[in-house]
VMD Tcl script that builds the backbone (N, CA, C; Angstrom):
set m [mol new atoms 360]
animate dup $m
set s [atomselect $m all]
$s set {name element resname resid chain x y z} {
  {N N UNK 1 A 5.263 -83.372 18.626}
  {CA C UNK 1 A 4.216 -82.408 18.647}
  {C C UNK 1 A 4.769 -80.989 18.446}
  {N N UNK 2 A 5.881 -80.494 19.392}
  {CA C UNK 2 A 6.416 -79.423 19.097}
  {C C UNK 2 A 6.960 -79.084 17.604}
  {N N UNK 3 A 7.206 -80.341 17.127}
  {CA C UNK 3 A 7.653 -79.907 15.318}
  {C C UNK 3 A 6.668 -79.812 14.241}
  {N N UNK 4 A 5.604 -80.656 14.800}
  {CA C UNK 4 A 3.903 -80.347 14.334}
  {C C UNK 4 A 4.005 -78.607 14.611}
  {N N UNK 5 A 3.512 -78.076 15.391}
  {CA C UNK 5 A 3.434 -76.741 16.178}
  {C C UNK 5 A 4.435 -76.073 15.703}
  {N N UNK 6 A 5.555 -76.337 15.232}
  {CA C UNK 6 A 6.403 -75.315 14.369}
  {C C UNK 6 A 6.263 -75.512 12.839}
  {N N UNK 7 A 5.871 -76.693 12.323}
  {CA C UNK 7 A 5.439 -76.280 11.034}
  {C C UNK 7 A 4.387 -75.678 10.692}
  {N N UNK 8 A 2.935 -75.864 11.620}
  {CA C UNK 8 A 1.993 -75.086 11.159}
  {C C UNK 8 A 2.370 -73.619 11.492}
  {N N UNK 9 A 2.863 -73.628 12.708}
  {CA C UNK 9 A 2.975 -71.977 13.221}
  {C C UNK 9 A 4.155 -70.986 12.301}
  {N N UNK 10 A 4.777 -71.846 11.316}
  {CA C UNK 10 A 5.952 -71.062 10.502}
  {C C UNK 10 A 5.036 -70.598 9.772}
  {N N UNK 11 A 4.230 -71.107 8.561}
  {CA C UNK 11 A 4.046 -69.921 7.888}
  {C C UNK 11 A 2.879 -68.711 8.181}
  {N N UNK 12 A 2.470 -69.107 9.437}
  {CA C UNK 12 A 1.729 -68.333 10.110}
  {C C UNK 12 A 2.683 -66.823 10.644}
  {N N UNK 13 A 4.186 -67.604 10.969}
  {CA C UNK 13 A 4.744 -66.270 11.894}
  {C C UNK 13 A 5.664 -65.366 10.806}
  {N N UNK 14 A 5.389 -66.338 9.723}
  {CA C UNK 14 A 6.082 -66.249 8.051}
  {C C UNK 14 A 5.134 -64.853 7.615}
  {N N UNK 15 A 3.992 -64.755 7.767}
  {CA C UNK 15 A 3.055 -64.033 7.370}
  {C C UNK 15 A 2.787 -62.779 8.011}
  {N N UNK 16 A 3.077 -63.095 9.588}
  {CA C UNK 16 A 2.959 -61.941 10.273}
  {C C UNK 16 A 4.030 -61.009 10.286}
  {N N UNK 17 A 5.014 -61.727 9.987}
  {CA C UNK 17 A 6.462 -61.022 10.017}
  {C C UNK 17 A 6.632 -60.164 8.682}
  {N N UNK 18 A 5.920 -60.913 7.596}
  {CA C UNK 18 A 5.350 -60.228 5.967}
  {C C UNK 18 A 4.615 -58.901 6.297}
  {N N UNK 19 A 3.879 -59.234 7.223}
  {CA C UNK 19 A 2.818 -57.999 7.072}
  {C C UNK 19 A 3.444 -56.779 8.205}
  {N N UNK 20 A 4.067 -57.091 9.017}
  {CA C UNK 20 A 4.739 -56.209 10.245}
  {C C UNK 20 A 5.564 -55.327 9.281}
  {N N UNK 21 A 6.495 -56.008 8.080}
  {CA C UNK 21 A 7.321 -55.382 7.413}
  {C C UNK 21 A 6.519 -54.392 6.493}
  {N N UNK 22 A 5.772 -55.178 6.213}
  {CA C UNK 22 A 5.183 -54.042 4.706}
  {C C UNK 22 A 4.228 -53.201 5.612}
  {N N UNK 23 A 3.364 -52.925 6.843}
  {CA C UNK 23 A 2.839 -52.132 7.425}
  {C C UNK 23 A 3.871 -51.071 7.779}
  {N N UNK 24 A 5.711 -51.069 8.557}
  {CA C UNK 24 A 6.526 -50.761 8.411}
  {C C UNK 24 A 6.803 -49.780 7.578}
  {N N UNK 25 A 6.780 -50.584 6.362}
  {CA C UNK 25 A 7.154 -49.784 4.786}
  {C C UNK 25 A 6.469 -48.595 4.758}
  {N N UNK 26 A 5.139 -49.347 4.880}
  {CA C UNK 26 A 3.849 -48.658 4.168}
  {C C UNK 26 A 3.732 -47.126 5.556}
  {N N UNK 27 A 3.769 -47.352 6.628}
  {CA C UNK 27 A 4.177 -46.210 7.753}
  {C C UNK 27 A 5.575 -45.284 7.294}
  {N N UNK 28 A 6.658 -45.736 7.047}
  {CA C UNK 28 A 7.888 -44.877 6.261}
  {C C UNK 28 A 7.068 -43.729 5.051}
  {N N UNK 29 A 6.411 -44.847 4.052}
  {CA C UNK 29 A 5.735 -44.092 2.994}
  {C C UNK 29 A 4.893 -42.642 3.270}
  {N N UNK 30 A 4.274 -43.570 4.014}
  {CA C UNK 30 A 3.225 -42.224 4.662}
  {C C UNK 30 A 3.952 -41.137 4.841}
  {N N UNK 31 A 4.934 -41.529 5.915}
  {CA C UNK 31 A 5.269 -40.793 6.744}
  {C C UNK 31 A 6.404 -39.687 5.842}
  {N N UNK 32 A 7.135 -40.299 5.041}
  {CA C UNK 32 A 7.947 -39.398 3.625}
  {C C UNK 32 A 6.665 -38.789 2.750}
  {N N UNK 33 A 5.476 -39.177 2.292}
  {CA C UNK 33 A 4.865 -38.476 1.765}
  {C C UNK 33 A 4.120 -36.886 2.412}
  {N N UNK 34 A 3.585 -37.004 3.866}
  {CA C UNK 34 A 3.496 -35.956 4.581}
  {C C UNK 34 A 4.315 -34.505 4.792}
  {N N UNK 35 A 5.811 -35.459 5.150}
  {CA C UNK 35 A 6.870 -34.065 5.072}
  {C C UNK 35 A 6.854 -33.720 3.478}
  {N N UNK 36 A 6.615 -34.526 2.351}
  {CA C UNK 36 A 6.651 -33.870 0.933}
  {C C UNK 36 A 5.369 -32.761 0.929}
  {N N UNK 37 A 4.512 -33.355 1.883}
  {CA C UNK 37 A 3.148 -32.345 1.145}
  {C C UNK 37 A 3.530 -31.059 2.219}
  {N N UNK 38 A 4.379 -31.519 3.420}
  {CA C UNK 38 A 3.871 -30.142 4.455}
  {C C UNK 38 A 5.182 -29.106 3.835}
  {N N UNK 39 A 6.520 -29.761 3.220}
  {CA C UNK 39 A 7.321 -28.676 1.820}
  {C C UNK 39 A 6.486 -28.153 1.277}
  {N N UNK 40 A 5.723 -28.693 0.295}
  {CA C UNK 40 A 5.215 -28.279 -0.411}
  {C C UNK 40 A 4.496 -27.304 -0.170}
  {N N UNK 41 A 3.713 -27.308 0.660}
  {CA C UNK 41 A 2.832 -26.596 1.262}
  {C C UNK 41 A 3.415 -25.047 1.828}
  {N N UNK 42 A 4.358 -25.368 2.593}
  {CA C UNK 42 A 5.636 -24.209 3.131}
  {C C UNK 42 A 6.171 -23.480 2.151}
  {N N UNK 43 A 6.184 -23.857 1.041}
  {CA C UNK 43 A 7.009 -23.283 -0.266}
  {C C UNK 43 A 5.895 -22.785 -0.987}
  {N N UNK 44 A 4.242 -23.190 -1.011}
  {CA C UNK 44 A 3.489 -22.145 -1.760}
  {C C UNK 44 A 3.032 -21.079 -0.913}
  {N N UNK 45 A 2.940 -21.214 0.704}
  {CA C UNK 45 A 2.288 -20.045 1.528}
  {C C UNK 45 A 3.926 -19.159 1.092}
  {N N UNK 46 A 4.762 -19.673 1.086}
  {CA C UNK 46 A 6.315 -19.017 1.357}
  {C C UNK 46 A 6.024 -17.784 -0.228}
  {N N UNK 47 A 6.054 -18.559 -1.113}
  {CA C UNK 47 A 5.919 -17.949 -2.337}
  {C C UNK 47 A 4.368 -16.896 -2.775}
  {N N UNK 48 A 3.347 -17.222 -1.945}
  {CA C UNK 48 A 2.007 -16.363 -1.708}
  {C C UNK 48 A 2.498 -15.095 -1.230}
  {N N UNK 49 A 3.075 -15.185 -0.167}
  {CA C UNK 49 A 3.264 -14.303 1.126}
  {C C UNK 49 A 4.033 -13.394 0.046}
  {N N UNK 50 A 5.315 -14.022 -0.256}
  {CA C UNK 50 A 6.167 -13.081 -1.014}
  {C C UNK 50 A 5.532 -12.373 -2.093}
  {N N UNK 51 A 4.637 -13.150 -3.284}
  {CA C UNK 51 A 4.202 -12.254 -4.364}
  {C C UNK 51 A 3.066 -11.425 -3.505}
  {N N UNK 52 A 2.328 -11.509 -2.428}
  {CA C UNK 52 A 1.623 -10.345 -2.103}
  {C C UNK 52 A 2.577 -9.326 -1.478}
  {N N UNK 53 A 3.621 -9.257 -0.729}
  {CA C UNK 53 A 4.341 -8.388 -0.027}
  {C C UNK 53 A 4.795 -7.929 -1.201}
  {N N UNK 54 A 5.222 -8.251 -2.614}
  {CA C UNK 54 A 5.611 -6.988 -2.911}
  {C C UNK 54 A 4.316 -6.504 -3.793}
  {N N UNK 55 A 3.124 -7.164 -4.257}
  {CA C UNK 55 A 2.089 -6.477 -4.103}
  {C C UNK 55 A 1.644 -4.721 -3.137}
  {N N UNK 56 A 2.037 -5.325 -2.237}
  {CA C UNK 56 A 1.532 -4.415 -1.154}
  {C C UNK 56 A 2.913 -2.856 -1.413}
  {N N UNK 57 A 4.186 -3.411 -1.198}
  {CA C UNK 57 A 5.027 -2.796 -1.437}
  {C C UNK 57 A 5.080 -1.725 -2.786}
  {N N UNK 58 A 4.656 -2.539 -3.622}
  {CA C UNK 58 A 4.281 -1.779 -5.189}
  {C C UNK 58 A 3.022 -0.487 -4.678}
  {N N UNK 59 A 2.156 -1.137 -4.045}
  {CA C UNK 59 A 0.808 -0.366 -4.016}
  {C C UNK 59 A 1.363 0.723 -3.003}
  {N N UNK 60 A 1.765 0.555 -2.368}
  {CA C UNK 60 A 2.487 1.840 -0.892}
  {C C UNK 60 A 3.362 3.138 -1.674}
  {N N UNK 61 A 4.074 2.192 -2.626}
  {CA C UNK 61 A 5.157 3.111 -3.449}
  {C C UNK 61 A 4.232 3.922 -4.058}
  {N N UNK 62 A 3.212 3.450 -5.210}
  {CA C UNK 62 A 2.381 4.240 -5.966}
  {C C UNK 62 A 1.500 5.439 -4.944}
  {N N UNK 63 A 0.838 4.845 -4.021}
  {CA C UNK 63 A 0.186 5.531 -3.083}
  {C C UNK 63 A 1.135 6.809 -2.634}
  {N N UNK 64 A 2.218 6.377 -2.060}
  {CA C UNK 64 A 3.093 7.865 -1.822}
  {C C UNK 64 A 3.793 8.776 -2.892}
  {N N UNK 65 A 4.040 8.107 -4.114}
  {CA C UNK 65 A 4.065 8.694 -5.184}
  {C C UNK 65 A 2.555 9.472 -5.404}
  {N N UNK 66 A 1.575 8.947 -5.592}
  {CA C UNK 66 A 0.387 10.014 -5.710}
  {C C UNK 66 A 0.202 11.366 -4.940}
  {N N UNK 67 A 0.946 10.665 -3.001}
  {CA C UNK 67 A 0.970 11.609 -2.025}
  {C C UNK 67 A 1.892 13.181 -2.435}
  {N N UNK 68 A 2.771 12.520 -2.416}
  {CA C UNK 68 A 3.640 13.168 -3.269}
  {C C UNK 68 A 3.539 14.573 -4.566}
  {N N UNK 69 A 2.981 13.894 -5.186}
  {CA C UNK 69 A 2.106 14.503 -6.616}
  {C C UNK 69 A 1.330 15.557 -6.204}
  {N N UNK 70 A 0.496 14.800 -5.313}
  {CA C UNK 70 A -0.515 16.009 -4.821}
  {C C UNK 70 A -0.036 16.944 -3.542}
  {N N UNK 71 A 0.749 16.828 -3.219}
  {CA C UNK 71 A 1.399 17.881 -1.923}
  {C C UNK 71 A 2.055 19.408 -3.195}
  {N N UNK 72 A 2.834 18.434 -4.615}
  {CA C UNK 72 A 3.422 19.420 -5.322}
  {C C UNK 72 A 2.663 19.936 -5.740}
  {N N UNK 73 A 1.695 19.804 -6.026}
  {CA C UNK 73 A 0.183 20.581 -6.764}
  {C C UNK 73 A -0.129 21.347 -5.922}
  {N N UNK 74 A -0.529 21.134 -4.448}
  {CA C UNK 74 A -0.903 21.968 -3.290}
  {C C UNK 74 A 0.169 22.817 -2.949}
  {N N UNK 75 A 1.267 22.688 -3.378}
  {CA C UNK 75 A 2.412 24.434 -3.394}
  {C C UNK 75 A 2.370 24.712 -4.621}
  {N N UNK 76 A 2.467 24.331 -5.564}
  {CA C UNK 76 A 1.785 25.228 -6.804}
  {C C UNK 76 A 0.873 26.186 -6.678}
  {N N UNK 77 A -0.332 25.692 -6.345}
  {CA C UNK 77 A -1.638 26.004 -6.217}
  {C C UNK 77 A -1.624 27.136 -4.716}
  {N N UNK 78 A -0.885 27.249 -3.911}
  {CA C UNK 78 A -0.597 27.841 -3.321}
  {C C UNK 78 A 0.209 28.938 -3.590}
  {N N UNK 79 A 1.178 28.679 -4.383}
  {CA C UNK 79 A 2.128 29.931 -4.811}
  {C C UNK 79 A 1.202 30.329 -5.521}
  {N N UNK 80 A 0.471 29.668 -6.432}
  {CA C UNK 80 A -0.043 31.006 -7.128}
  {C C UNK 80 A -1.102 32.051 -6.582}
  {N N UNK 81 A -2.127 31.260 -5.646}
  {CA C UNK 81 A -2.885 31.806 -4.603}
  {C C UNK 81 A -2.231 33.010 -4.261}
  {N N UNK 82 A -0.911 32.766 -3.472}
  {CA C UNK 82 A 0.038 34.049 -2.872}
  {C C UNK 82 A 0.232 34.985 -3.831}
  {N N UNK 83 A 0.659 34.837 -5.316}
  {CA C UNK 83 A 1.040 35.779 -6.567}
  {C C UNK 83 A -0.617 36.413 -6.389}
  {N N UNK 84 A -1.633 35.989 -6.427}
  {CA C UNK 84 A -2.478 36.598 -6.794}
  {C C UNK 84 A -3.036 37.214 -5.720}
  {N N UNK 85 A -3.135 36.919 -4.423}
  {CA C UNK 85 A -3.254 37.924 -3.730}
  {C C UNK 85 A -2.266 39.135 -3.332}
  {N N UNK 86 A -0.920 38.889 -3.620}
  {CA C UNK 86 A -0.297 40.054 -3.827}
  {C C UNK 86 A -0.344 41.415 -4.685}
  {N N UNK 87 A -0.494 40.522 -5.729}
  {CA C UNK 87 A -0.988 41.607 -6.782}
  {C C UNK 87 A -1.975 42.252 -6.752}
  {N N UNK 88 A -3.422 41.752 -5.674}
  {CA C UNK 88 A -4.860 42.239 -5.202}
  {C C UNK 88 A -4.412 43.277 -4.288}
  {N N UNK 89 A -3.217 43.202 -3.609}
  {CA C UNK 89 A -2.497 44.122 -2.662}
  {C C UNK 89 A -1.890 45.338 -3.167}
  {N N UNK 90 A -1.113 44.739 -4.247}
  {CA C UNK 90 A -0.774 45.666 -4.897}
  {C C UNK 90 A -1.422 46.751 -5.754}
  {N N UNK 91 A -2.483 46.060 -6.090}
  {CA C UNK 91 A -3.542 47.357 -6.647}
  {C C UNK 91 A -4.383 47.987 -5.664}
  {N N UNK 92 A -4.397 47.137 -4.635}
  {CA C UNK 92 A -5.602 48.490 -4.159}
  {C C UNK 92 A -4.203 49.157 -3.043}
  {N N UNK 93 A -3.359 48.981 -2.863}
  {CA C UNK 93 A -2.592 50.154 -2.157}
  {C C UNK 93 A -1.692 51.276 -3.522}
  {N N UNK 94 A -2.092 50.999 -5.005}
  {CA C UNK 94 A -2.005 51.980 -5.626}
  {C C UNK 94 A -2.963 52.682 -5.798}
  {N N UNK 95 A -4.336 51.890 -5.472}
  {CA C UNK 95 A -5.604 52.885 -5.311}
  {C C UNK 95 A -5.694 53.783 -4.500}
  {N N UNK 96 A -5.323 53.459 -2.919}
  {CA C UNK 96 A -4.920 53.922 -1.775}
  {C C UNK 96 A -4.665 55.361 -2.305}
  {N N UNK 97 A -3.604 54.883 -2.961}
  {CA C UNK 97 A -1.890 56.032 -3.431}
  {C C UNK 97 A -3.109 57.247 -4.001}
  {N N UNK 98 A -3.537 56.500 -5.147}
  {CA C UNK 98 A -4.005 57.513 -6.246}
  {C C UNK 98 A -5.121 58.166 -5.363}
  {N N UNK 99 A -6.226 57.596 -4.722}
  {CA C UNK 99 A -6.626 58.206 -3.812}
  {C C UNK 99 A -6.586 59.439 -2.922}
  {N N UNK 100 A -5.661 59.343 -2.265}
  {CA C UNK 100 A -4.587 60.259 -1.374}
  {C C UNK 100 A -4.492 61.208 -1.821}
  {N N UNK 101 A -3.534 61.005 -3.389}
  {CA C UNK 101 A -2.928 62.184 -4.156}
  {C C UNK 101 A -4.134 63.139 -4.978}
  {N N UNK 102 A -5.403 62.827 -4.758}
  {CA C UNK 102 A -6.621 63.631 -5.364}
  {C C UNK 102 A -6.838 64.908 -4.625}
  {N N UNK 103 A -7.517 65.658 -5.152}
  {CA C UNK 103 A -7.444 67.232 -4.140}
  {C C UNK 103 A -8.787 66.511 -3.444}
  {N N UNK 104 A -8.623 67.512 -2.466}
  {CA C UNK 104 A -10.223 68.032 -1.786}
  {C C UNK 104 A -9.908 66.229 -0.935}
  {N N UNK 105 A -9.371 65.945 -0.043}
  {CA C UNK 105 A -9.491 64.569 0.067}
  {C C UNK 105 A -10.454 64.438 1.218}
  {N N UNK 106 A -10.955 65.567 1.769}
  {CA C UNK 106 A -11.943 65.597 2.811}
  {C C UNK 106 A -13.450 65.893 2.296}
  {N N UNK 107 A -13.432 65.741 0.777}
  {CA C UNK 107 A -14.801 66.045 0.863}
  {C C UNK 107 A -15.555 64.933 0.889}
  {N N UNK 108 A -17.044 64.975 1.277}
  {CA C UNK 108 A -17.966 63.840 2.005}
  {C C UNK 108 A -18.472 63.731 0.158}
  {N N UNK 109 A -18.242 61.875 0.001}
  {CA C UNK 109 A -19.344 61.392 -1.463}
  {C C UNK 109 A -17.849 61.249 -2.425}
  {N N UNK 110 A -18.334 61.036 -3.343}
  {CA C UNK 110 A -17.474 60.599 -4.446}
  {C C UNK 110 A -17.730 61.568 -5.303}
  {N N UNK 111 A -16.363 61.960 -5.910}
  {CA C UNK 111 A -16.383 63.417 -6.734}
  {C C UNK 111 A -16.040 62.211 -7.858}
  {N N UNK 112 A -16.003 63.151 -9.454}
  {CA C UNK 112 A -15.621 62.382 -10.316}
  {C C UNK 112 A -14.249 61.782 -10.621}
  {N N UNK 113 A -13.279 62.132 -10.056}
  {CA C UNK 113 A -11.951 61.865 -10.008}
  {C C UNK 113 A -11.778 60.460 -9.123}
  {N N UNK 114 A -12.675 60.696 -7.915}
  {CA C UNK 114 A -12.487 59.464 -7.297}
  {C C UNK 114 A -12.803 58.239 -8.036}
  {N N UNK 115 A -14.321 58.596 -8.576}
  {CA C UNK 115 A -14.951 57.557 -9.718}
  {C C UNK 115 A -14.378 57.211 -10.536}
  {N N UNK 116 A -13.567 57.739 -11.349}
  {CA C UNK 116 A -12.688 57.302 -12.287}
  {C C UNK 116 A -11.601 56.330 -11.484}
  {N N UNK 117 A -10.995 56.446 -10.625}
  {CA C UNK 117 A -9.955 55.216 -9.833}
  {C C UNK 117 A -10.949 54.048 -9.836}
  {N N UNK 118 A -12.146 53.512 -9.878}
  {CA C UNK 118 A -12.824 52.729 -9.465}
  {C C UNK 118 A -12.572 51.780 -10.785}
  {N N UNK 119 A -12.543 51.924 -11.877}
  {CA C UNK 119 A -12.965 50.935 -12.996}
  {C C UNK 119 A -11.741 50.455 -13.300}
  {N N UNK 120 A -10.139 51.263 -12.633}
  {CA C UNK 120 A -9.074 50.205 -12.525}
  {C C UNK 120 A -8.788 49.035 -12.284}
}
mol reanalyze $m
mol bondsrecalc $m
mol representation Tube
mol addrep $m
């Protein structure tokens, strides 16, 4: 009876031992295909990250280059501001001058001498 009971039960344990292996396999497979996708995966966020950082890096550079640009414009634009109010200085303290040097400098109203300094 027991050799009855081992021939039917062989290719029964024949089968299970078939399928234990290739479930086995088929778990390895999986399990090598996962770490391929979670590389994969690591290497395109890896390579995202990088082409936006120097995205960002490019855009910062340009941005302070513009900063830049426009600070030199704003002392330009400033020096010349200063040239031209100097020179607004400079004429009316020659008006001053010419002023001064007119006779009669106490008289009340505008004589014609004064009037004439005006259209300088």
């Amino acid at each position: 009876m027991m050799a009855l009971l081992n021939r039917a039960a062989l290719p029964a344990f024949a089968a299970a031992a078939l399928l234990l292996t290739f479930g086995l396999i088929m778990l390895f497979v999986v399990s090598r295909i996962d770490t391929l996708i979670d590389r994969a995966v690591t290497s395109a966020v890896a390579g995202r990250d990088a082409h936006w950082i120097a995205e960002i890096e490019r855009t910062n550079a340009q941005a302070l280059r513009r900063v830049a640009d426009q600070a030199q414009a704003a002392l330009a634009i400033e020096a010349a501001a200063n040239d031209r109010v100097r020179a607004v200085e400079a004429q009316l303290s020659e008006l001053e001058t010419a002023n001064a040097a007119l006779p009669a400098g106490d008289a009340c109203g505008l004589g014609r001498d004064r009037v004439r300094l005006l259209p300088r």
